[in-house]
DOTOR-620711 format. One record per residue (C-alpha): residue number from 1; x, y negated, z negated; residue in one letter. Coordinates in nm, 2 decimals. Layout:
% residues N
> i_xx_yy_zz_aa
> NUM_X_Y_Z_A
...
//
This chain:
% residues 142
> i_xx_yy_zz_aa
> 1_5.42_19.30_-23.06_X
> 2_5.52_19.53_-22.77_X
> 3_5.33_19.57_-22.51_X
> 4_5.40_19.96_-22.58_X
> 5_5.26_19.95_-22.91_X
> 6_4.98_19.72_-22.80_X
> 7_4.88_19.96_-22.60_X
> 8_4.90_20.25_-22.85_X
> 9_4.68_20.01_-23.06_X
> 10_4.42_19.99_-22.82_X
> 11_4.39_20.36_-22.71_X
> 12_4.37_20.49_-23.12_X
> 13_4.02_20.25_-23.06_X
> 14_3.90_20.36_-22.73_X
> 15_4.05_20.09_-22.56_X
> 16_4.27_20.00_-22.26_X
> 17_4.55_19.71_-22.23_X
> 18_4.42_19.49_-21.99_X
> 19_4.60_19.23_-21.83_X
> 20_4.36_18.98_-22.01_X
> 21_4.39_19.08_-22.33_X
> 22_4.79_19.13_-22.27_X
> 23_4.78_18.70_-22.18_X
> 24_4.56_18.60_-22.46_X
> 25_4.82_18.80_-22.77_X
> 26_5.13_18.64_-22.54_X
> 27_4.95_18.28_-22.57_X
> 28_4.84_18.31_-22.94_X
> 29_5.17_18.40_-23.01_X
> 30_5.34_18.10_-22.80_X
> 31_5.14_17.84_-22.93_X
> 32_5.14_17.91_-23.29_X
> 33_4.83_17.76_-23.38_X
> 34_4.56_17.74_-23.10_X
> 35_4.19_17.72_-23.00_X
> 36_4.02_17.94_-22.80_X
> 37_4.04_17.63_-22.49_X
> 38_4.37_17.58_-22.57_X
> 39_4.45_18.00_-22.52_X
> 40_4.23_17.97_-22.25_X
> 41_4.43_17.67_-22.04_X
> 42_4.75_17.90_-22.13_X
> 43_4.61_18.21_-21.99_X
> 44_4.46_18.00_-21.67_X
> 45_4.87_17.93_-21.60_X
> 46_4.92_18.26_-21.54_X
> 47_4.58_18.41_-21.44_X
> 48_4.34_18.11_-21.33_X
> 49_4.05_18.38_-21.28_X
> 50_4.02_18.40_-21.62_X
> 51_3.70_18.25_-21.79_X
> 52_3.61_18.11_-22.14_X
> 53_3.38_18.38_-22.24_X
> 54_3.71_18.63_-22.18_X
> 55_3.89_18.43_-22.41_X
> 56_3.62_18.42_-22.69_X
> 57_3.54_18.80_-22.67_X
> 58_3.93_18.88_-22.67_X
> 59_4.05_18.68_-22.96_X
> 60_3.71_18.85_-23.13_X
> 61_3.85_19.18_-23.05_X
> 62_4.25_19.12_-23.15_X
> 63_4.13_19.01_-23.45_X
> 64_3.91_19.28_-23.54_X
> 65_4.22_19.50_-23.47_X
> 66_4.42_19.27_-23.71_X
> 67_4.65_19.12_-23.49_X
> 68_4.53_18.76_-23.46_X
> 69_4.30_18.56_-23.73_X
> 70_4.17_18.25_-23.76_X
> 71_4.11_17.94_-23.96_X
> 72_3.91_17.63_-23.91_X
> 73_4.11_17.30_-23.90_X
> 74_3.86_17.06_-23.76_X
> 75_3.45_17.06_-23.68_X
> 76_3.51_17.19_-23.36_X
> 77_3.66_17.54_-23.25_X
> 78_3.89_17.79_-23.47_X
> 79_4.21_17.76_-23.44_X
> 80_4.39_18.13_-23.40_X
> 81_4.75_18.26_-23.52_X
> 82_4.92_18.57_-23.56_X
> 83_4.83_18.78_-23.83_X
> 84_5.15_18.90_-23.88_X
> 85_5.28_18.56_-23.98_X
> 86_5.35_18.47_-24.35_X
> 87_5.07_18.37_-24.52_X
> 88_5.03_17.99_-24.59_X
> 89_4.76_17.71_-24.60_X
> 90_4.71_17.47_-24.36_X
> 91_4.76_17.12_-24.38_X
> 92_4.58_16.90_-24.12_X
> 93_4.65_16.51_-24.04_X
> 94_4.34_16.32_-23.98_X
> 95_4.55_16.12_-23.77_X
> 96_4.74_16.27_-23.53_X
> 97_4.59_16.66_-23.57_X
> 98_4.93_16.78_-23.67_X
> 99_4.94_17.11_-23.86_X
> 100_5.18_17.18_-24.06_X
> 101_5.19_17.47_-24.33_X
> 102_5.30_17.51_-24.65_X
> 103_5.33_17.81_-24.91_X
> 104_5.04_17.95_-25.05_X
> 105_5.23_18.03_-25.40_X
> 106_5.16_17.61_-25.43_X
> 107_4.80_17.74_-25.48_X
> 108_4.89_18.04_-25.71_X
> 109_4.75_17.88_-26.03_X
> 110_4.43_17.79_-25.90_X
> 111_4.36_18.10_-25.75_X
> 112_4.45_18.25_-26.05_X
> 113_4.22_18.03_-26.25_X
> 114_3.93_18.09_-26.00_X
> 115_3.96_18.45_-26.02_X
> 116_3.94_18.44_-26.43_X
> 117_3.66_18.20_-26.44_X
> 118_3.44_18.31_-26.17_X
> 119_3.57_18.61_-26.03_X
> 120_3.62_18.45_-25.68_X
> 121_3.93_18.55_-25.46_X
> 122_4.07_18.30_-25.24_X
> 123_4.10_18.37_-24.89_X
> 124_4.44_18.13_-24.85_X
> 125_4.50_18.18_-24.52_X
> 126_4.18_18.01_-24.43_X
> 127_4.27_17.76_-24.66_X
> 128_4.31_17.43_-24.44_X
> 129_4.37_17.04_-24.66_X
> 130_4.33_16.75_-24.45_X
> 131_4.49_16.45_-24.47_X
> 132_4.75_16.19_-24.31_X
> 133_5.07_16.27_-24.27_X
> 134_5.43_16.11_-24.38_X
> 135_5.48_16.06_-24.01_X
> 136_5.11_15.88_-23.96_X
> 137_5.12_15.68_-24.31_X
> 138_5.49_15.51_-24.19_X
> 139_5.33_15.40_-23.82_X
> 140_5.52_15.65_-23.61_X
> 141_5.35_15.82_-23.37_X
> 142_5.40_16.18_-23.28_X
//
């Protein structure tokens, strides 16, 4: 996303484009797939004044406006990604913690089936499997 249109996002809300909220988008973006102390050790490269709470309440507020969202891939923090990104399920290795994704039309049948028999909609994009990965299960280290 432009910074332009970023900024034309914010204003329809009542909101300004602050440098902040500028470096957390830009580090979402670069790293793919991040926690908010992983955004947050990005952001400090560029802007060390920067605190965790910033971080937190800024990825709160991009995705509120849709441009980031978030999925849980571990017991610790979410991990964040661009909403505009295809979207695809998450597959986590136990091992090594590499994510990897994979097409959510895989899953088409049984969210089909869930939606006939109870009338539940699957929310595939915070759909996360975990597991070990070919690399892991063959002994070679990322």
């Amino acid at each position: 996303m432009s910074e332009s249109s970023l900024a034309d996002l914010l204003r329809a809300r009542g909101l300004r484009l602050t440098p902040q909220r500028q470096l957390v988008l830009q580090a979402v973006l670069d790293l793919g797939h991040a926690t908010p102390e992983q955004v947050h050790t990005a952001v400090r490269e560029v802007a060390a004044g920067v605190n965790i709470t910033t971080i937190y309440r800024t990825l709160e507020l991009l995705e509120r406006l849709g441009l980031v969202t978030h999925t849980h891939l571990s017991h610790g923090s979410p991990t964040y990604h661009a909403a505009g990104e295809h979207q695809h399920v998450h597959l986590v290795c136990r091992e090594c913690g590499a994510v990897d994704e994979v097409d959510p039309a895989h899953f088409g049948p049984l969210a089909d089936q869930l939606l006939a028999e109870r009338g539940f909609v699957v929310d595939i994009g915070h759909v996360s499997l975990f597991g070990v990965c070919v690399r892991c299960q063959n002994g070679v280290q990322k």
